[in-house]
DOGUGU-840028 format. One record per residue (C-alpha): residue number from 0; residue in one letter; x, z, y. Coordinates in steps of 0.1 Angstrom, whole numbers, plus 5000, padded with zeros to 4 digits. Example, Ala and Ser with C-alpha at 12.3 -4.5 7.8 and 13.67 -1.06 7.14 Angstrom:
// DOGUGU-840028
(atom 0; A; (5123; 5078; 4955))
(atom 1; S; (5137; 5071; 4989))
//
This chain:
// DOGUGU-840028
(atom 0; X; (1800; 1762; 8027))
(atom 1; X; (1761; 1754; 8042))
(atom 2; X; (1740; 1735; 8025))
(atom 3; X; (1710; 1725; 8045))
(atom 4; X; (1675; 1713; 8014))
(atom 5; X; (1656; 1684; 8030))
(atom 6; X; (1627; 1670; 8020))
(atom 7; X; (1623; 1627; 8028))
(atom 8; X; (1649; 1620; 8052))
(atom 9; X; (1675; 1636; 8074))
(atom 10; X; (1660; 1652; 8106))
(atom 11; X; (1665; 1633; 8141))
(atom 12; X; (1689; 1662; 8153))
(atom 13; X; (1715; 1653; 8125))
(atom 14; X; (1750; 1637; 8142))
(atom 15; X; (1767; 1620; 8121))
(atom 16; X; (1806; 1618; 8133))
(atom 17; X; (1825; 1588; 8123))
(atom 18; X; (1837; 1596; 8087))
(atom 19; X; (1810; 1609; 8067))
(atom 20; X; (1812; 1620; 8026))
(atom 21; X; (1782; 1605; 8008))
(atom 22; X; (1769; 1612; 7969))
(atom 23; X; (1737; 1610; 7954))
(atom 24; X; (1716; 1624; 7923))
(atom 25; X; (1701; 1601; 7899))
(atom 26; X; (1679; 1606; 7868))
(atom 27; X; (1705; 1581; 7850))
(atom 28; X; (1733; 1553; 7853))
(atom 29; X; (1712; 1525; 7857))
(atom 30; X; (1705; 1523; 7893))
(atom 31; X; (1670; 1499; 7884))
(atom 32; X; (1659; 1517; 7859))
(atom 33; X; (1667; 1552; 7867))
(atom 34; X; (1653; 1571; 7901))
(atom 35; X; (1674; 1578; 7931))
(atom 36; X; (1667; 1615; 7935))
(atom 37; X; (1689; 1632; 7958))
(atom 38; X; (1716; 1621; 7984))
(atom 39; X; (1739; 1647; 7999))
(atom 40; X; (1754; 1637; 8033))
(atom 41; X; (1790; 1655; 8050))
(atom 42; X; (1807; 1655; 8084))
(atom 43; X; (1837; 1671; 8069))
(atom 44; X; (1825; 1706; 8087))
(atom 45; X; (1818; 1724; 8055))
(atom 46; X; (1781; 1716; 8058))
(atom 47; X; (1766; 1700; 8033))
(atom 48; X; (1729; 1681; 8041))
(atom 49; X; (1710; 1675; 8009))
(atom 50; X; (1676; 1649; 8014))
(atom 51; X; (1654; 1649; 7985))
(atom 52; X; (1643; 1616; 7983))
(atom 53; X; (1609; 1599; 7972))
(atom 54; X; (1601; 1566; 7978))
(atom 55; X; (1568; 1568; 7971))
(atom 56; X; (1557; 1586; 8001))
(atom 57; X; (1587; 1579; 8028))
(atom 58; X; (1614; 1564; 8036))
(atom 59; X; (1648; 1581; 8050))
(atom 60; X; (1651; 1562; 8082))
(atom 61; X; (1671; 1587; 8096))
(atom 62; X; (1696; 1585; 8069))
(atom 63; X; (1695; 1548; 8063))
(atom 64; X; (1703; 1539; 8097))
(atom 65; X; (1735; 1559; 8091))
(atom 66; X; (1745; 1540; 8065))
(atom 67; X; (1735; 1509; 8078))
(atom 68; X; (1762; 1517; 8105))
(atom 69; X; (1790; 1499; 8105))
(atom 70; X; (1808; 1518; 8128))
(atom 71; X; (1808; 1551; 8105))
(atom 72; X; (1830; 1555; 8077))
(atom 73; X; (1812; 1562; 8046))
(atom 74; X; (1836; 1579; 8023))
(atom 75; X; (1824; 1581; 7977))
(atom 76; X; (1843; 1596; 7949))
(atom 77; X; (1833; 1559; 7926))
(atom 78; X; (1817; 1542; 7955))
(atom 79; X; (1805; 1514; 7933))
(atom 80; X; (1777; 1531; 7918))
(atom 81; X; (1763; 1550; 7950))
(atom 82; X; (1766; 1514; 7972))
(atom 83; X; (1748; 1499; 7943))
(atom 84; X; (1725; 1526; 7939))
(atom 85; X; (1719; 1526; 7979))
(atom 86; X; (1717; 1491; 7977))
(atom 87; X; (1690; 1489; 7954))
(atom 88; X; (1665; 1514; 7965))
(atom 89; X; (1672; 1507; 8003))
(atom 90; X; (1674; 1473; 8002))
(atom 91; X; (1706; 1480; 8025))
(atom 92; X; (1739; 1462; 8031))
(atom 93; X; (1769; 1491; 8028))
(atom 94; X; (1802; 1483; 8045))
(atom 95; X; (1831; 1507; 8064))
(atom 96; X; (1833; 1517; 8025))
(atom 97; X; (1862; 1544; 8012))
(atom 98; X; (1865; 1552; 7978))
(atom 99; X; (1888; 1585; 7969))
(atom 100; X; (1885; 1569; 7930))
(atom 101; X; (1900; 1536; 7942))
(atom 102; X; (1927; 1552; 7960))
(atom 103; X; (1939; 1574; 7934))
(atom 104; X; (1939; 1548; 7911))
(atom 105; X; (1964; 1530; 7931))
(atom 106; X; (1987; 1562; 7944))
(atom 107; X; (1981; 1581; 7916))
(atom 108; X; (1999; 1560; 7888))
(atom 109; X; (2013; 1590; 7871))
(atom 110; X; (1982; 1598; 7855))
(atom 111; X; (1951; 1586; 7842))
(atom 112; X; (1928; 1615; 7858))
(atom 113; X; (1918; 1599; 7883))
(atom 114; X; (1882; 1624; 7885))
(atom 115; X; (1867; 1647; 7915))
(atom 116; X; (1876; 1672; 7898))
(atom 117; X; (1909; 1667; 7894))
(atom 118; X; (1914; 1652; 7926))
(atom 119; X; (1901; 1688; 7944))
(atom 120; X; (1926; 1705; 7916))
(atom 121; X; (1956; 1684; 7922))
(atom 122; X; (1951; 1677; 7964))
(atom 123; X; (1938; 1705; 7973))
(atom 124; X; (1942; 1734; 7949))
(atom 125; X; (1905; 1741; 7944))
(atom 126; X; (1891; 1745; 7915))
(atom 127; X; (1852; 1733; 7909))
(atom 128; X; (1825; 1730; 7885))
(atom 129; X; (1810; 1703; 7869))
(atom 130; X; (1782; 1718; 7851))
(atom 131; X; (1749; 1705; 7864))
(atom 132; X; (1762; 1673; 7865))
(atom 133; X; (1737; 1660; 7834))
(atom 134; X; (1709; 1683; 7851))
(atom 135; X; (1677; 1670; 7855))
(atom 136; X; (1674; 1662; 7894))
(atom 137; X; (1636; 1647; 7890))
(atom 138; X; (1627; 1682; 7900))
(atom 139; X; (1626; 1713; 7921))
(atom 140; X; (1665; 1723; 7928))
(atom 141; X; (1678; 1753; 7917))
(atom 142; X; (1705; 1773; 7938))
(atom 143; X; (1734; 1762; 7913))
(atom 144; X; (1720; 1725; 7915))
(atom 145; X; (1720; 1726; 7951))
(atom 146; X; (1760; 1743; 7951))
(atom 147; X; (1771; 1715; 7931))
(atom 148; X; (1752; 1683; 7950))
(atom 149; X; (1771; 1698; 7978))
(atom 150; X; (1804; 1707; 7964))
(atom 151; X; (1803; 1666; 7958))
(atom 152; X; (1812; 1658; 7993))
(atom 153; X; (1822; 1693; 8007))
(atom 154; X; (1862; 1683; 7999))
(atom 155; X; (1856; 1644; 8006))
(atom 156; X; (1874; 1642; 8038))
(atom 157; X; (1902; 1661; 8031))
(atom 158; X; (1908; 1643; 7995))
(atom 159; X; (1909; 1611; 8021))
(atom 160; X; (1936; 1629; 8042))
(atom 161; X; (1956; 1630; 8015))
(atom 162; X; (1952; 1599; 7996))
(atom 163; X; (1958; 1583; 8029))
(atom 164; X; (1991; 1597; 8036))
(atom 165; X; (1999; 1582; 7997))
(atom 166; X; (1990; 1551; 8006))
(atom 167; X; (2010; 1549; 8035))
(atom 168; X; (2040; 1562; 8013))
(atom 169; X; (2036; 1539; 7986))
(atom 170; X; (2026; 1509; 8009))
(atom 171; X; (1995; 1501; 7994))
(atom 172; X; (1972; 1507; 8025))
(atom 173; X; (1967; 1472; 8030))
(atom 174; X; (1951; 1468; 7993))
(atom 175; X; (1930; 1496; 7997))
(atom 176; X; (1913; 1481; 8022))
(atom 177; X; (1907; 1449; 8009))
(atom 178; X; (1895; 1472; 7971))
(atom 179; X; (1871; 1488; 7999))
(atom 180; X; (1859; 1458; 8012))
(atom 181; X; (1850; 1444; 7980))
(atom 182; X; (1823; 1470; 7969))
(atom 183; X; (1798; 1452; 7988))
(atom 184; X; (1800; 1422; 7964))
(atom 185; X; (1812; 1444; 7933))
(atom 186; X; (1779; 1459; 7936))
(atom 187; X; (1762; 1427; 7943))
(atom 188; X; (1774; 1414; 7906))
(atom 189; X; (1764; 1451; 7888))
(atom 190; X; (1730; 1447; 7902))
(atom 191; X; (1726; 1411; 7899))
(atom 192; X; (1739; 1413; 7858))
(atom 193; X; (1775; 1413; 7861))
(atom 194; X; (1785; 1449; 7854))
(atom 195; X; (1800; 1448; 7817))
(atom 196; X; (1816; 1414; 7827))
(atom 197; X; (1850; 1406; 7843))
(atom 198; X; (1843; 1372; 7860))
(atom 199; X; (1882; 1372; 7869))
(atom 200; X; (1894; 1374; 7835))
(atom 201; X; (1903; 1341; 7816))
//
């Protein structure tokens, strides 16, 4: 694995392909109260790009415009908080969503670990750490900080693959998608007031 440390925004040389993994660093859960600090970025090439963000002095054009794209497939492990968290701080419209958390809750039935973690364990045989994950990211990164922002999306793609060919099996492709397509108004509710509240339950 690379991991590439930028400060602001992604550079102008950066290529996205057309599936990219996607995760971000905040100071908390609460994507209005608490600070958007980091957002790690992934064409699936064992590369990992992590942008340090600050809003106070710039804006990552660069990186918005990629996930502004609708063309690009933006793949999250609980997509729902980093759309909403996106959402929020880029004043940005997400769609082309995938969420590995979604889809293992509907292949994965046999279980109720439905985590990264497990996902890499159970997929793919790799076993990771998840021990900055309470870290404070409001600050300079360590190493081990860095390794784990960027293990977040460095088996993204491949967790897809498989989950993919599950859904296929299990002939549940078709509600995947419309789960996926959702997120955009999930998060619009979680922002907006709705998070605790199940507005589909009697």
């Amino acid at each position: 694995m690379k991991i590439n440390l930028y400060d602001g925004d992604l550079p102008k040389s950066y290529k996205a392909s057309d599936i990219v993994a996607l995760d971000s660093e905040t100071m908390g859960l609460n994507p209005k109260r608490d600070k958007l600090c980091l957002v790690q970025i992934s064409n699936g090439d064992d590369i990992c790009h992590l942008v340090k963000i600050d809003l106070s002095s710039k804006k990552p054009t660069n990186l918005i415009k990629i996930l502004k794209n609708n063309k690009i497939q933006k793949v999250f492990h609980y997509a729902r908080f980093d759309v909403a968290v996106f959402k929020y701080n880029f004043k940005i419209n997400i769609r082309n969503i995938y969420c590995t958390k979604i889809a293992s809750k509907l292949v994965r039935t046999y279980t109720d670990k439905h985590g990264y973690k497990d996902l890499c364990s159970e997929l793919l045989g790799k076993s990771i750490s998840k021990n900055e994950q309470s870290s404070d990211w409001g600050g300079e990164l360590t190493k081990d900080q860095q390794k784990y922002a960027a293990t977040d999306v460095l088996y993204l793609h491949k967790i897809k693959n498989k989950l993919d060919a599950m859904l296929v099996r299990e002939k549940r492709s078709g509600l995947a998608k419309a789960c996926f397509d959702f997120i955009q108004y999930r998060t619009d509710l979680d922002i907006n007031g709705w998070s605790e509240q199940d507005i589909f339950k009697h």
